[in-house]
C-alpha positions in Angstrom: 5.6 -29.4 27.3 2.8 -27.6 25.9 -1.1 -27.4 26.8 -3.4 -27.3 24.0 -7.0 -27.0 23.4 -8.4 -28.6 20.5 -12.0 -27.4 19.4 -13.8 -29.7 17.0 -17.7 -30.5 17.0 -16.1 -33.7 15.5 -14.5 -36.1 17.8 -14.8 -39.5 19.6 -18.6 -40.3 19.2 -19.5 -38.2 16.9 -16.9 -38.5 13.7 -18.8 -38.2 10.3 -15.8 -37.4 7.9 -12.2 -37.1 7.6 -12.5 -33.9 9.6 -12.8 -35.7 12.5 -10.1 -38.6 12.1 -7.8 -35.8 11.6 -8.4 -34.1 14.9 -8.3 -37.5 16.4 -5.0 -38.4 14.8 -3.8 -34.8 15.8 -5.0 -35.2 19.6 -3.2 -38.7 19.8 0.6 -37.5 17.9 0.8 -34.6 20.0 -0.3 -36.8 23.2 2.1 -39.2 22.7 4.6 -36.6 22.6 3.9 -35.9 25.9 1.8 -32.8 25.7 -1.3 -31.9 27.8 -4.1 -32.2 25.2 -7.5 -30.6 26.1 -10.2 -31.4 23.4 -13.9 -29.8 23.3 -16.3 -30.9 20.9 -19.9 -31.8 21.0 -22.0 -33.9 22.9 -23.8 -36.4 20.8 -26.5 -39.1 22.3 -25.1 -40.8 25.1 -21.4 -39.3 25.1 -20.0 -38.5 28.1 -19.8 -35.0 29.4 -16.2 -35.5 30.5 -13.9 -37.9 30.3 -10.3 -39.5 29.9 -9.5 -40.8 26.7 -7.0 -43.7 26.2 -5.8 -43.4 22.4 -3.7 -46.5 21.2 -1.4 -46.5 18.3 -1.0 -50.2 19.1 2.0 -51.4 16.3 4.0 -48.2 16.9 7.6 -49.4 16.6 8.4 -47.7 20.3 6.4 -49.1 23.3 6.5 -45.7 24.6 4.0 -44.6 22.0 1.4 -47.3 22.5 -0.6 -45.9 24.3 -1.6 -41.8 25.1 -4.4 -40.1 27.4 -6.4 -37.3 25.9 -9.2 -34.8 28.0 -12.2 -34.5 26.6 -14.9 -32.1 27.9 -18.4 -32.4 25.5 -21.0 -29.6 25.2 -24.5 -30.1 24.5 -26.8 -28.5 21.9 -30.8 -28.4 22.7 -31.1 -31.7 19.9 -27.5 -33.2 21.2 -29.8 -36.5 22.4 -31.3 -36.7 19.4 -28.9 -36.4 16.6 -26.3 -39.2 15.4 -23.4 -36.5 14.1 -23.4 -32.5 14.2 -23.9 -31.9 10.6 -27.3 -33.3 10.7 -30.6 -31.6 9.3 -31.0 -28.8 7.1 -27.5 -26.3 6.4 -29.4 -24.0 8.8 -30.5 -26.0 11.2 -26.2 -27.0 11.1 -25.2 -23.6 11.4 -27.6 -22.7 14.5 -26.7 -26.0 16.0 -22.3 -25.4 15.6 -23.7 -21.4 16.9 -24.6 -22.7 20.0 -21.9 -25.1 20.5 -19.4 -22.1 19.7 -20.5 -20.1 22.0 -20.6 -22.9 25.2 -16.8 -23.3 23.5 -16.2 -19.5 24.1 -17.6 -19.5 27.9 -15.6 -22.5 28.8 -12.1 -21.1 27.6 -12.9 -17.6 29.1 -13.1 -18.9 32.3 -9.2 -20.3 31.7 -8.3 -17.5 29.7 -4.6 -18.8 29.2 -2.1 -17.7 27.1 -1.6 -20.9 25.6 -2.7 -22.5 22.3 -6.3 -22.9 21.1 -6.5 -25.5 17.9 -10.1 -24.6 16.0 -11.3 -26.8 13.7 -14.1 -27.3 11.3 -15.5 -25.9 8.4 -16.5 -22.7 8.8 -19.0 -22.1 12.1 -16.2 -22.9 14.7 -13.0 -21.6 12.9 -15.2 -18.1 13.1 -15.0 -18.2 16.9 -11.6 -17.0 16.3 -12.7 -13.4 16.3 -14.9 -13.3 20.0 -11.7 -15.4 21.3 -9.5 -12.7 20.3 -11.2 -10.0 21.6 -11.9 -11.7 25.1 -8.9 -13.8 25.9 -5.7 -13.9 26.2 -5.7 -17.4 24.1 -3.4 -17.6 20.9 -5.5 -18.8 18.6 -4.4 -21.5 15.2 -7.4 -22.0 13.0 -8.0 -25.2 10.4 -10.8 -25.0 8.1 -10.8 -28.1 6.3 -13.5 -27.1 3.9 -14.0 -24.0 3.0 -17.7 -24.9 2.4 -18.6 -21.4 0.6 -17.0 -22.7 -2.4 -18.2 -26.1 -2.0 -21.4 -25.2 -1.6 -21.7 -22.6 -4.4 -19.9 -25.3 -6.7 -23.1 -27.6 -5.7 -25.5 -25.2 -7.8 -29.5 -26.0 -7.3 -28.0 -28.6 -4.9 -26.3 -25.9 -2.6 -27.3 -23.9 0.7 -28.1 -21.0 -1.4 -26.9 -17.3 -2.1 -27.7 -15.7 1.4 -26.6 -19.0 3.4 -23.3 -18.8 1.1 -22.6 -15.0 1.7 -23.1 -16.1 5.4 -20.4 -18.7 5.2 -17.8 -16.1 3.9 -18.6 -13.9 6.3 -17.3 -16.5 9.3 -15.1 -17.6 6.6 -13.4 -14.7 7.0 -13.4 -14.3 10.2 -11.7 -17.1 10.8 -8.9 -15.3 8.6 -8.9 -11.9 10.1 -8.7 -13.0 13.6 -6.6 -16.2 13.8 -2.8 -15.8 14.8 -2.3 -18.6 12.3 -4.7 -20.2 9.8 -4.1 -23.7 8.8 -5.4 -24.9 5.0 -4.9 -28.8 3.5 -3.5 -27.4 0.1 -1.4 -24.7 -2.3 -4.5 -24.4 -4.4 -7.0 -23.9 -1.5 -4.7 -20.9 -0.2 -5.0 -19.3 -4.1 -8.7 -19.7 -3.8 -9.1 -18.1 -0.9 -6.8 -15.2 -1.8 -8.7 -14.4 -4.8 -12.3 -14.7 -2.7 -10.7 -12.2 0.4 -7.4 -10.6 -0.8 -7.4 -7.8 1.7 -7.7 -10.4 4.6 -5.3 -13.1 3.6 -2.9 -10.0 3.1 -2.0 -9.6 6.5 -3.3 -12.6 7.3 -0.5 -15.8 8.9 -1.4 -18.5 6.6 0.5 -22.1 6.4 -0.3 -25.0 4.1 -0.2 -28.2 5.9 -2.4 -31.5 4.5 -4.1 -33.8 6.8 -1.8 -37.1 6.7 -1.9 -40.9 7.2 -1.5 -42.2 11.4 1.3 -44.2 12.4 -1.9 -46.4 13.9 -2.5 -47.5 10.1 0.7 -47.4 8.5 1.9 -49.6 10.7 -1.0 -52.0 11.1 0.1 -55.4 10.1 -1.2 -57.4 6.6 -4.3 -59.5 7.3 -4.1 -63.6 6.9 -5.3 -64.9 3.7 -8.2 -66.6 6.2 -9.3 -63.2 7.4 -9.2 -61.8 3.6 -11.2 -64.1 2.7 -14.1 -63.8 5.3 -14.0 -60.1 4.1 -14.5 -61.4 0.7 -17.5 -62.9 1.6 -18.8 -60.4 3.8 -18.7 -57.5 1.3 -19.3 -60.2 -1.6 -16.3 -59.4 -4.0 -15.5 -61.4 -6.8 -13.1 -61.0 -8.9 -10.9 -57.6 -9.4 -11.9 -54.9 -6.1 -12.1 -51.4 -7.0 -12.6 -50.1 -3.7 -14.7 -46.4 -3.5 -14.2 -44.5 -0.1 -15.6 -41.4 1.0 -18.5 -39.7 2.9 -22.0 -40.6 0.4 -22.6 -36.9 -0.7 -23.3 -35.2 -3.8 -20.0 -33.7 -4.1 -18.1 -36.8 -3.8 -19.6 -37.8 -7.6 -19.9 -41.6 -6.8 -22.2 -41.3 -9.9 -19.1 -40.6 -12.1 -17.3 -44.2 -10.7 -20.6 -46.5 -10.9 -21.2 -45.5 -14.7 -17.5 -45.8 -14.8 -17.5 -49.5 -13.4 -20.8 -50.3 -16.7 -18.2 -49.0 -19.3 -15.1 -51.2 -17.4 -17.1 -54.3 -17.4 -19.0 -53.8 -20.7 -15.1 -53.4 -22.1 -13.4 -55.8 -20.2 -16.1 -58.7 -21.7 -14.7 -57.5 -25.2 -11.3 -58.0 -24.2 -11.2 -61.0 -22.2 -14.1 -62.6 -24.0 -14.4 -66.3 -22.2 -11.2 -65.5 -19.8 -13.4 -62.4 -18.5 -12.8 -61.4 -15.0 -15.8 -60.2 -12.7 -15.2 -57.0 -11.1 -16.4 -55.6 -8.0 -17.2 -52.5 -6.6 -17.2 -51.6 -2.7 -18.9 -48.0 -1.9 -18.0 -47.3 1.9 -18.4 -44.7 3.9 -20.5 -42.2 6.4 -24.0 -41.2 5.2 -25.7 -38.0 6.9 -29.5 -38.1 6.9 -29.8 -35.0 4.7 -28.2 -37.2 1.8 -30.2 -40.3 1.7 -31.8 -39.4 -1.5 -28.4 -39.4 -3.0 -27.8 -42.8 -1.6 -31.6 -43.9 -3.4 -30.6 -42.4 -6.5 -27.0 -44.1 -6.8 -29.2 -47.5 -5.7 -31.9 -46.7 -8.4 -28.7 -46.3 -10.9 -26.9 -49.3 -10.4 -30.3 -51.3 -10.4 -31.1 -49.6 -13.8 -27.6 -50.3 -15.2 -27.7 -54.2 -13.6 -25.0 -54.0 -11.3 -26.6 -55.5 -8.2 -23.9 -58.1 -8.3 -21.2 -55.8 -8.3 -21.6 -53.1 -6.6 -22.2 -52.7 -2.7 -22.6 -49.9 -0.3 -21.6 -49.9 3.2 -22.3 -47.4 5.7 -19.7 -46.4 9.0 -17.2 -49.4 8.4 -14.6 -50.2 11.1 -11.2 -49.5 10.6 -9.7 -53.2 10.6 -12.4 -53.4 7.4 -11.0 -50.3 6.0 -7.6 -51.3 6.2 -8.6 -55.2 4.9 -10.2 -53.6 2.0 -7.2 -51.7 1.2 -5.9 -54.8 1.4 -7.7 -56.4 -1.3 -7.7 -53.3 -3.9 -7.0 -53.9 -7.3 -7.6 -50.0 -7.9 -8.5 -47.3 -5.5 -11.0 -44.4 -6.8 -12.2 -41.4 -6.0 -14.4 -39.4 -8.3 -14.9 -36.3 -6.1 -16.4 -32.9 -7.9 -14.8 -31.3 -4.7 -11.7 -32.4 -2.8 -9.8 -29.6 -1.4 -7.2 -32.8 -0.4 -8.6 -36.3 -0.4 -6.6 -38.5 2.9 -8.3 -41.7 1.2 -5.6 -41.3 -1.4 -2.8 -41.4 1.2 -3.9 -44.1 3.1 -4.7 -46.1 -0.4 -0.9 -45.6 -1.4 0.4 -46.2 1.8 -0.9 -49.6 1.3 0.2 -50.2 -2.4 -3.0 -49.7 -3.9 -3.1 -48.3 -7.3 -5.0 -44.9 -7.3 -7.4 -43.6 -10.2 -8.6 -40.0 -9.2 -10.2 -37.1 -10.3 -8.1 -34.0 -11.8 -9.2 -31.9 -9.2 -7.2 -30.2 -6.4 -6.5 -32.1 -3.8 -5.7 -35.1 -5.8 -3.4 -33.0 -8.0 -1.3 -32.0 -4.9 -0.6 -35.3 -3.3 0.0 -36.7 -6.4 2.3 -33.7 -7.4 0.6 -33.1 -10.7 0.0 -29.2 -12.0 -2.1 -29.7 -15.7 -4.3 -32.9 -16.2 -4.7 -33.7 -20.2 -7.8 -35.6 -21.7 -8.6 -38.2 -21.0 -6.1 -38.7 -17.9 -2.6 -38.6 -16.8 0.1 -41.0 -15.4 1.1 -39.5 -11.9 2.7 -40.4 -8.7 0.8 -43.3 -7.7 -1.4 -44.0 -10.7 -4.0 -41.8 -12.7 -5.3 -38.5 -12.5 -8.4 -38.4 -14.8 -9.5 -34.9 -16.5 -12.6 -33.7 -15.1 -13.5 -30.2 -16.7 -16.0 -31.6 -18.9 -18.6 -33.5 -16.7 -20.2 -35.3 -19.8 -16.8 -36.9 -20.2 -15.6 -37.9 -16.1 -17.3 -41.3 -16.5 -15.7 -42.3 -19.7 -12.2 -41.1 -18.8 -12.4 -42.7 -15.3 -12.7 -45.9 -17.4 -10.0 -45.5 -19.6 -7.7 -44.9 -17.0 -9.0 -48.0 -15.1 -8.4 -50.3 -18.1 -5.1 -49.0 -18.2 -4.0 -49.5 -14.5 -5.2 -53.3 -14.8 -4.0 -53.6 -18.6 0.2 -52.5 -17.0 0.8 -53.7 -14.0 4.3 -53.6 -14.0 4.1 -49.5 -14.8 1.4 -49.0 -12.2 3.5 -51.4 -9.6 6.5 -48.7 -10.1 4.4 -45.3 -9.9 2.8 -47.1 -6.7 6.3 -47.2 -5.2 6.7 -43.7 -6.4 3.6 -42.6 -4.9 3.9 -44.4 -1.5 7.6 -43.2 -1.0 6.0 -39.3 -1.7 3.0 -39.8 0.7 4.9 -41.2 3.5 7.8 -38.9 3.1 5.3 -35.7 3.2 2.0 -37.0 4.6 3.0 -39.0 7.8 1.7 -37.6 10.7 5.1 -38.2 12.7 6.1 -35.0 10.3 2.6 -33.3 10.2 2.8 -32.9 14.2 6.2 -31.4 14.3 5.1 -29.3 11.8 2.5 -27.8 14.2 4.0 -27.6 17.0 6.6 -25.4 14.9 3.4 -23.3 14.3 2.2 -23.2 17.9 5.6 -22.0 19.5 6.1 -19.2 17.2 2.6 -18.1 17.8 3.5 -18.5 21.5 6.9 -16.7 20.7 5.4 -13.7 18.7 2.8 -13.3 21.6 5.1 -12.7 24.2 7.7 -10.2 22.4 4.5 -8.5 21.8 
């Protein structure tokens, strides 16, 4: 069995995206497979500075894997007590804030200074500590960087970090690149863009493509009683057909594109159906970081103008028995990202036989194993990948391929099987973890022919 440190600012008590589920899903597969799992991250409000974790993966088919015990040591920033999630503030004060937690990272392990495996995670600040780790330890070092946020961030425009902070975030970009044994990215298409941005590095750099995936925890998780759908009914008042939005409420998740997308539906769909109309309803869930609350005021000042108080809803930090209920009650899963290098929300949604409409952009495109996306969308694995070069357009084509999904359900009920069998065949994380491990022991094995 095999230690492993996992570094994430993200973890227990301070998750604020998908970054963070992953590493927790991570922590717990390789747990229950027996191995001594070590994770550092951040220490946000009242966390505790250490402690044993019990992680439970309660409707696991073996009773062996029920239950797992993770270590978890938490370092503290100077505004640790006063922040609710590490990415909060300005992009600098971020970056000064994942700094310091780096470098309390770094101290720690040189004190161990094993040659074992050290798991980095994050966007770009902590993958970057790949290059003082290699020069100080004997540590092998696997890198993930789940965003590559210089291209996010430049794709953003007025609404980015700016040119300097950018050319800063390639710098530790690249870092992470030159000095990781192995680097870790969620997609084919994310590995091209970062060969064009640093060709020399990712030369004789070790780089594997392996996505985030769904947990045994959810796929497993059994239906809901029609009494419990129906309280959630109530609670997130939907009427009628549910097209269920998840994702973190940020500019770059284009929730603008899927509530003008929801007007045209509706304003169709009374044509249509004339007096045998259908409400429809729209749920918008998911974590909101103080620095975007003016996007959340502008997508509330949009619905209000278009008069769809009645259907749409936005919920902030939902549990994960909501989640999965929602899931439950989907007539159509979207996501109308700008930028998703690999979108989990899709897996989970076809894991539970929900329809999916997405954007044509890359991360969508690789779990739903589509190359080219034609106007105004395409049937794929799953349901409907909507073109989205022409931003004028996304909104219109999102509705087309909406009216579609609920206008065939007998064709979207068979690319839903098709989809499901795909993401559970390639995105469980019973496969993702042996996957890494594979990684780990031929970093390990490399090292010590060395």
């Amino acid at each position: 069995m095999m230690k492993i440190y996992i570094v994430s600012a993200q973890y227990i008590g301070s998750i604020t995206g998908g970054g963070g589920i992953h590493v927790v899903d991570l922590s717990r597969e390789l747990a229950k497979l027996g191995h001594n799992v070590i994770v550092l991250s951040m220490g946000i409000g009242k966390s505790k500075k250490e402690e044993i974790v019990t992680l439970k993966d309660p409707f696991n088919p073996d009773p062996k894997k029920r239950k797992c015990k993770v270590k978890v040591f938490r370092f503290w920033t100077s505004d640790s007590k006063r922040i609710n999630g590490p990415f909060e503030g300005t992009k600098l004060e971020e970056i000064n804030r994942l700094e310091k937690f780096g470098k309390k990272v770094v101290e720690f392990l040189k004190k161990y200074n094993e040659e074992t495996i050290v798991h980095l995670h994050g966007h770009f600040m902590i993958p970057s500590i790949a290059k003082e780790l290699r020069e100080s330890t004997k540590f092998k070092i696997v890198s993930s960087i789940h965003t590559f946020e210089s291209i996010s961030e430049a794709r953003k425009g007025k609404n980015g970090a700016g040119p300097k902070l950018i050319e800063f975030m390639r710098e530790k970009e690249e870092q992470a690149i030159k000095y990781s044994d192995c680097l870790i990215v969620r997609s084919k298409a994310v590995k091209e863009q970062i060969s064009s941005m640093f060709p020399e590095s990712v030369k004789s750099a070790n780089i594997a493509v392996i996505s985030s995936g769904v947990s045994s925890v959810f796929i497993h998780h059994p239906p809901f009683s029609e009494k419990h759908l129906e309280l959630l009914k109530q609670k997130y008042k939907i009427k009628g057909r549910l097209i269920f939005n998840l994702n973190r409420i940020d500019p770059s998740k284009g929730i603008e594109y899927s509530i003008e997308a929801l007007y045209k539906v509706i304003k169709e769909l009374k044509k249509i159906e004339k007096k045998n109309y259908k409400e429809v309803s729209m749920v918008v869930a998911g974590m909101l970081e103080e620095k975007n609350q003016w996007y959340l005021e502008r997508l509330q000042k949009m619905v209000k103008k278009l008069k769809l108080e009645e259907n749409v809803s936005f919920h902030i930090g939902i549990s994960e028995d909501d989640k999965i209920g929602l899931f439950n009650l989907a007539d159509v899963f979207l996501l109308s990202s700008i930028i998703e290098p690999f979108g989990i929300t899709i897996v989970e949604a076809l894991s539970k036989d929900v329809p999916v409409v997405a954007a044509g952009v890359e991360g969508p495109k690789d779990i739903m194993g589509v190359k080219e996306v034609k106007k105004p969308y395409i049937w794929a694995n799953g349901g409907a990948i909507v073109y989205y070069d022409d931003p004028t357009q996304r909104a219109e084509y999102i509705s087309k391929a909406i009216l579609n999904v609920f206008a065939h359900p007998e064709k979207v009920k068979n690319l839903v099987k098709k989809g499901k069998k795909r993401v559970l065949s390639i995105y469980a994380w019973e496969s993702l973890v042996k996957r890494k491990l594979e990684i780990y022991k031929k970093v390990l094995k490399l090292s010590r022919r060395e």
